[in-house]
Residue, then its C-alpha position, 0 to 999 in steps of 0.5 A: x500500500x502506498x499513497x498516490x497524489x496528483x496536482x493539476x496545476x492551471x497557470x495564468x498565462x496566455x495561451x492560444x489555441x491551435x487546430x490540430x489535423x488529425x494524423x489519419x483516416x476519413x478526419x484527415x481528409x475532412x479536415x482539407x474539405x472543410x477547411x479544418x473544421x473537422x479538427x482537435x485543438x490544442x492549447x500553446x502555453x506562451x510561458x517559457x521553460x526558465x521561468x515556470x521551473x523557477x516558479x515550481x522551484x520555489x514553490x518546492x523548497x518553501x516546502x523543503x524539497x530540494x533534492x532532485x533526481x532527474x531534469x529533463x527537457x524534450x527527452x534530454x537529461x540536463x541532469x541525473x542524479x544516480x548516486x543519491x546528491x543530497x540538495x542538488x535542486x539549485x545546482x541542477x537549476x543553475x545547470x538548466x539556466x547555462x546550457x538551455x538558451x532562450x530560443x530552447x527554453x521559448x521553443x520546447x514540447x515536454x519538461x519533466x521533473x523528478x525530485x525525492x523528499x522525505x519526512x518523519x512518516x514518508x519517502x516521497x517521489x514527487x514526478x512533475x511534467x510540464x507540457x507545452x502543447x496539451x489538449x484544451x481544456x487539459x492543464x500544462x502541469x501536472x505534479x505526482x506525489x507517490x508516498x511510500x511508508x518509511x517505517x516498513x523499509x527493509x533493514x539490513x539482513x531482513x527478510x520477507x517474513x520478519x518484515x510480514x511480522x513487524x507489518x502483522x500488528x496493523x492487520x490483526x483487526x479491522x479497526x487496526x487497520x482503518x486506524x492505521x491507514x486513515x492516519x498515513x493517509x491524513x498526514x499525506x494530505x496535509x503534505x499535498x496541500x502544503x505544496x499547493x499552498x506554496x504553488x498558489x504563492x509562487x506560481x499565478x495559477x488560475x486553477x489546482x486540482x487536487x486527487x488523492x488515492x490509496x493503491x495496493x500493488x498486486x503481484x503475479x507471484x510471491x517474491x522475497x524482493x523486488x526485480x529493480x529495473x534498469x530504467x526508471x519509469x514514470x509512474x509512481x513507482x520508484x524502480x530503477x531510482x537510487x534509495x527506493x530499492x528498501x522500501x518496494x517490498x513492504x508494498x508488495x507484500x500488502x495484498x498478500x497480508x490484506x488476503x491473510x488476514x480477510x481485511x475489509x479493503x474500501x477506496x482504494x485502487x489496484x496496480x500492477x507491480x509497475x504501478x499499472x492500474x487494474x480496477x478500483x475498490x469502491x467505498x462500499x469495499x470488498x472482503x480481501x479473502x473473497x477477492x480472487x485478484x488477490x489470491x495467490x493459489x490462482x493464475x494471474x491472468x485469470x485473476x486480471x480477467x475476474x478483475x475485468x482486465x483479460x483483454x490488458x497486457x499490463x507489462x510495462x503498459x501504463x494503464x493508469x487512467x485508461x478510462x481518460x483516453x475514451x473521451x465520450x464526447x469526441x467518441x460519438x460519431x463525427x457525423x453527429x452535429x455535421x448539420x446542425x447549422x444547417x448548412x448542405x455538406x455535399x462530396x462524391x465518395x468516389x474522390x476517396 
């Protein structure tokens, strides 16, 4: 079990709005008859790079995040920390600032972020993204805060069980439990909205949503430790970044204690090991020692089917948010509202 939060970060700036031709198929060629009115759009944002960077990098260290681990622009490492740099935030900032120039820094598509925090209770991956170009009505910015538990990190010689023992007292009951989780939970909420307060300070923003979610990892099998990838990946999960490594299994072993000890499970999402989305709990909840997903003694792919998710191949594929890609508004047909002006729209399908 680990935390999850997102800040969509709307910043008040002038931004235009831009047809987009669509890449292919029968849109591609209504668009060069209609003169682009069969078209997406898309807002350019007019902030430049620098400048909403040192914006964000204030914002963080009012809040005592200045470690980062990854500075990116349009795909290229302008910095990457693989030996754990402690309070290299302004350093990596500096470097940004002499080897983007202006016209980079007025001219980019994507920036992307990664900074590691920690405090009593938690190791947080904080994954910030920051897009030029997006979909109207989407915002340029978008912070990931994953928090995992420091107190369940692995210590040195521990293994699986002596880590399940000390985990056990949380689960001896349902009221432990609960107990348990809506405190950890609190306490990341107040960190969120302590970065949101410093956002709203730092950053001119017209609007910052804010989404919280408790996520349970699901394994394919019992592990003893977690496989570290060799590259880190972008979504929530901490593989291939230096000092996470200690603090994966706990997560992982979750499910399988919540199965152990029949845990009533509410709110709360269910990931693959990558941190892939495969169905959510809802408030009314489910008896974890009913849940065939998370019952070990069963394949996993049919496991994934009792969840509703037979037709996914959720390795390496972020499914995250998957029902945010079926935009039920441009799904409808596209002939829909072709006359609502009233207007005649007259072509010979044999051009085609």
């Amino acid at each position: 079990m680990y935390f999850k939060g997102t800040l969509s970060i709307d910043p008040s700036q002038l931004a235009k709005i831009e047809k987009v031709a669509p890449d292919s198929g029968f849109k591609k060629v209504l668009f060069g008859l209609t003169g682009g009115q069969f078209a997406e759009k898309n807002e350019i944002e007019t902030f430049k790079a620098l400048n909403i960077l040192q914006q964000i990098h204030g914002a963080l260290a009012a809040v005592g995040v200045d470690n980062v681990i990854r500075l990116t622009h349009d795909d290229i490492d302008i910095y990457f920390d693989k030996h754990g740099e402690k309070h290299d935030l302004k350093f990596a900032m500096d470097k940004y600032e002499i080897e983007i120039d202006d016209s980079m820094s007025t001219h980019f598509k994507t920036l992307w972020m990664v900074l590691e925090h920690e405090d009593d209770i938690y190791k947080y991956l904080i994954e910030i993204s920051i897009n030029k170009s997006h979909k109207e009505h989407e915002y340029p910015i978008e912070m990931t805060v994953s928090a995992m538990l420091k107190e369940f990190s692995l210590q040195p010689g521990e293994t699986r069980e002596t880590l399940k023992e000390r985990m056990k007292a949380y689960f001896n009951s349902q009221e432990s439990y609960n107990t348990f989780v809506t405190t950890k939970k609190l306490a990341f909420e107040q960190f969120l909205e302590s970065i949101r307060f410093e956002t709203m300070k730092f950053v001119k923003v017209d609007d910052i949503k804010l989404d919280i979610k408790t996520r349970m990892v699901i394994q394919k099998e019992k592990q003893s430790a977690p496989q570290q990838a060799v590259q880190p990946e972008y979504n929530g999960m901490p593989y291939g970044y230096f000092g996470f490594g200690d603090l994966i299994l706990y997560s992982w072993l979750w499910s399988e204690m919540s199965y152990d000890h029949n845990i009533h499970l509410s709110d709360v999402d269910l990931v693959t090991e990558h941190g892939d989305f495969i169905s959510s709990v809802g408030e009314t909840g489910i008896d974890a020692a009913d849940a065939s997903v998370i019952d070990f003694n069963e394949d996993f792919d049919a496991r994934l089917e009792d969840a509703g998710t037979s037709d996914l191949d959720l390795d390496g594929v972020d499914t995250d948010g998957m029902e945010d890609m079926i935009d039920t508004e441009s799904s409808k047909s596209w002939f829909d509202g072709m006359f609502e002006d009233g207007g005649d729209f007259d072509f010979d399908l044999g051009d085609f």
